[in-house]
N, C-alpha and C positions, 0 to 999 in steps of 0.2 A: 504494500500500500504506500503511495507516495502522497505526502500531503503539505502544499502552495499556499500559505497567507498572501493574500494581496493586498495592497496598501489602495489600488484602484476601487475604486465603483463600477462593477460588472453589472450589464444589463439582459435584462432576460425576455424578449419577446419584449422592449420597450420598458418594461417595469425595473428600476434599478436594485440591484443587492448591494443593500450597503453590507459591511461588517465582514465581508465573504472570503470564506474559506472554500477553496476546494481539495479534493481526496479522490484518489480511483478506488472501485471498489468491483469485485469480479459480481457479475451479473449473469445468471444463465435464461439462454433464452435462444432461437433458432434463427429468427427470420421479419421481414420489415415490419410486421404484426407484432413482433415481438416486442420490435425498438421501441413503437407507437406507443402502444402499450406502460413498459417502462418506463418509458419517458414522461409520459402523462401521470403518472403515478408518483415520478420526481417531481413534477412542477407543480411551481405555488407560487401568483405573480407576488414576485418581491422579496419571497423568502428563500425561494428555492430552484433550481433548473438541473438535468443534465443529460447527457449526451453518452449514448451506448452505441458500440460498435458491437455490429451482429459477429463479425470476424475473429476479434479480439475476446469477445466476451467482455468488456472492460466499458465500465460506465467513469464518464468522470463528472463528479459532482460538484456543483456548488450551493453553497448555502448560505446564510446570515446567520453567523454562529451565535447571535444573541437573539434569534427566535427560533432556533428550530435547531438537532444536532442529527447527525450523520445514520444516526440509528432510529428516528424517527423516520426519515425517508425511506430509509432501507427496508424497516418493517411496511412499510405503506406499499411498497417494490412488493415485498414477500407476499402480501396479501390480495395481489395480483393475481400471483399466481408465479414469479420466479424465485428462485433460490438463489442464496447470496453469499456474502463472506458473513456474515451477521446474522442473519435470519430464514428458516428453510420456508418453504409456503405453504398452508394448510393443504392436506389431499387433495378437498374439495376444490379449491381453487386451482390446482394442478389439472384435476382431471376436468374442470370446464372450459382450457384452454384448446381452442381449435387443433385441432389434429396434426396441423404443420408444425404450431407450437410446443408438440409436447418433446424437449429435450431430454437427454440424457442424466437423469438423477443420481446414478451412478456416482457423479465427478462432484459430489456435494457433500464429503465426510467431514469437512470442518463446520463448513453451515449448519449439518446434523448436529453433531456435536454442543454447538453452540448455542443454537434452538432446543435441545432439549434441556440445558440448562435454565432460559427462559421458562418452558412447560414445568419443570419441577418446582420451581419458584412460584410459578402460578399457579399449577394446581397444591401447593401445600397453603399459598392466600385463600384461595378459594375453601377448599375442604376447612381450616381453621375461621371460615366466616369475616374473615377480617380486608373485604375486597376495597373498605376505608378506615385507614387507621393510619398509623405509622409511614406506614407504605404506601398511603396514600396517593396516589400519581394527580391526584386532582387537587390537591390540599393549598395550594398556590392560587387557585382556580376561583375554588369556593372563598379562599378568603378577602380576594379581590373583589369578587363580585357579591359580598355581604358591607366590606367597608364602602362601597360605590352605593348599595341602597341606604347607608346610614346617613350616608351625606346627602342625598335626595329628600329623603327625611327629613332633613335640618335646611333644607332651602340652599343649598351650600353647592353650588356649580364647580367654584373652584375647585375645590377636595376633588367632586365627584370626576373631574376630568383628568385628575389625578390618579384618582383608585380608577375607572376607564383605563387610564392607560397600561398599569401596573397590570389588571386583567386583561390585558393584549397583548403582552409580555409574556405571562403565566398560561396563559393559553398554547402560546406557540412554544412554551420550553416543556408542556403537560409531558411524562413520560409515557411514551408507547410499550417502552421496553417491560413494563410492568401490569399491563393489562391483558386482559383474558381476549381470547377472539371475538365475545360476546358483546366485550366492552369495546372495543378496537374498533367494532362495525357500528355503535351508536357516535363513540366519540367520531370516527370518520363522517359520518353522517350530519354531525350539528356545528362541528369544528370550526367550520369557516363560517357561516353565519354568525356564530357568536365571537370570532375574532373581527369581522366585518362591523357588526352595532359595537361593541366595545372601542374600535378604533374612531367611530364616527361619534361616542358620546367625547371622548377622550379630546377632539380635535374642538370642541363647542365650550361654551362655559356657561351657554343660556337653559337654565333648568329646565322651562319647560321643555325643549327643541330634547334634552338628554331625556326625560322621561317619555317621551312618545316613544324613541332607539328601546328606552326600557323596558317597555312593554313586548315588545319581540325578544329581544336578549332574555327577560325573564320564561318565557315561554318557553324556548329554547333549553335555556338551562336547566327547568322542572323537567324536560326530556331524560337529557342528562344524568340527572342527578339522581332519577328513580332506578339505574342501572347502578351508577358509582354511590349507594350511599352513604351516608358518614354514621358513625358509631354514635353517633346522638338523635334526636328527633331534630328534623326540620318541617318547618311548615309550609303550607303553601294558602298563603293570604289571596284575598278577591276584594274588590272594591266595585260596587257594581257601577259609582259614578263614575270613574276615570274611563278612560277612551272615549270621552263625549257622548259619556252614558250604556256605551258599549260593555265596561268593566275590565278590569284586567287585572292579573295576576304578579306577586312576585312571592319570592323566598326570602322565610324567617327563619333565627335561629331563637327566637322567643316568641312566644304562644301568645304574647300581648300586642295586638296590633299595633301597631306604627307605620302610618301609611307614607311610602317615599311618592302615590304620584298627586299628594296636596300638600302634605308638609303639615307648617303649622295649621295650614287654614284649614282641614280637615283631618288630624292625628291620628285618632280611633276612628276613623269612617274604615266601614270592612269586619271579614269573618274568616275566619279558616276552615280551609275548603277543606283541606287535607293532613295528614302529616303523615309525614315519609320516614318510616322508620326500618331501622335492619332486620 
């Protein structure tokens, strides 16, 4: 593996990678479906890009090491459906790949290796019930995006553009490495949407303009969050005035309402819908 700090701003498809590191990393895979593939599963404008030679087998990547690291793309790669120096690819996803695509697995004993180190770490989370605790891979995630609703709370733009950004940081450094295939395919799933509102409250500092983003990002996140629980109760608050009577949703870590999308002017307006517990 060879790995290139650059001191430039690489652009990717127009989008620039600041921060960017790149690394080769061996990629298995056949054929122009393959590269596509790959490659599409590397990219993330702004965070991430790279480029696979079907000949070489050799992907070279880059990424913005301050939101995203080498083994997050790579397991994103594996869950494709190819096998890698990091991560092998679920069966399933092996055997849905087109027929042209199915390479040689044979050539993949460190991958194996290495992935099943991954699986015994996860399946001993899992069987021990503890899919949030310690180990947490979200724990950066949730905590951003609790101090973001206290500050919406308090009428408090600045803060909250703050805590926004720190959860679009936390977002993009979430570890993959420590999630199950079950969780892999929700976080895939809501990832970008909630680093997408979290960047667009983060970039504002007019409350209301960040509570409208909120309302999606909360939403979003209750997806979330009913996969990765946390070893406490969280709740899930309603307010049926907000959204211009439409109502809308967010996540408490106290059972006492505090409404972030009126603030002071309505505190206690709202109910608990739910609470999500382990």
């Amino acid at each position: 593996m060879v790995t290139i700090l650059l001191s430039a701003t690489i652009g990717a498809c127009g989008a620039p990678i600041k921060n960017a590191k790149t690394e080769t990393f061996t990629v298995y895979g056949k054929c122009g479906m393959c590269k596509t593939r790959i490659e599409k599963a590397a990219y993330k404008k702004g965070v991430s890009k790279g480029v696979w030679n079907a000949d070489t087998k050799i992907l070279s990547l880059t990424y913005d090491a301050t939101k995203t690291s080498a083994d997050e793309v790579l397991k994103k790669i594996a869950y494709a459906g190819h096998d890698n120096d990091r991560f092998l690819a679920p069966d399933a996803a092996y055997a849905n790949l087109p027929d042209c695509c199915h390479y040689d697995r044979k050539k993949v004993e460190t991958a194996a290796i290495k992935t099943d180190s991954v699986k015994v770490e996860v399946a001993a989370i899992d069987t021990a019930k503890k899919t949030i605790q310690a180990v947490n891979p979200l724990s950066e995630v949730y905590a951003a995006y609790f101090g973001l609703k206290d500050a919406l709370t308090k009428d408090d733009g600045t803060t909250a553009s703050v805590k926004a950004n720190e959860l679009f940081l936390a977002i993009g450094k979430a570890d993959m490495g420590r999630m199950s295939q079950d969780q892999h395919a929700v976080w895939m799933k809501y990832m970008d949407a909630l680093s997408n509102d979290a960047q667009k409250i983060a970039g504002i500092k007019v409350v209301e303009q960040q509570r409208t983003l909120f309302i999606s990002l909360s939403k979003n996140m209750y997806e979330v969050m009913k996969v990765f629980k946390m070893d406490v109760p969280v709740y899930y608050d309603f307010c049926p005035m907000a959204n211009n009577g439409k109502g809308a949703n967010w996540l408490s870590l106290d059972k006492k309402i505090s409404n972030p999308y009126f603030g002071k002017q309505m505190l206690t307006c709202g109910s608990v819908q739910e609470t999500i517990v382990k």
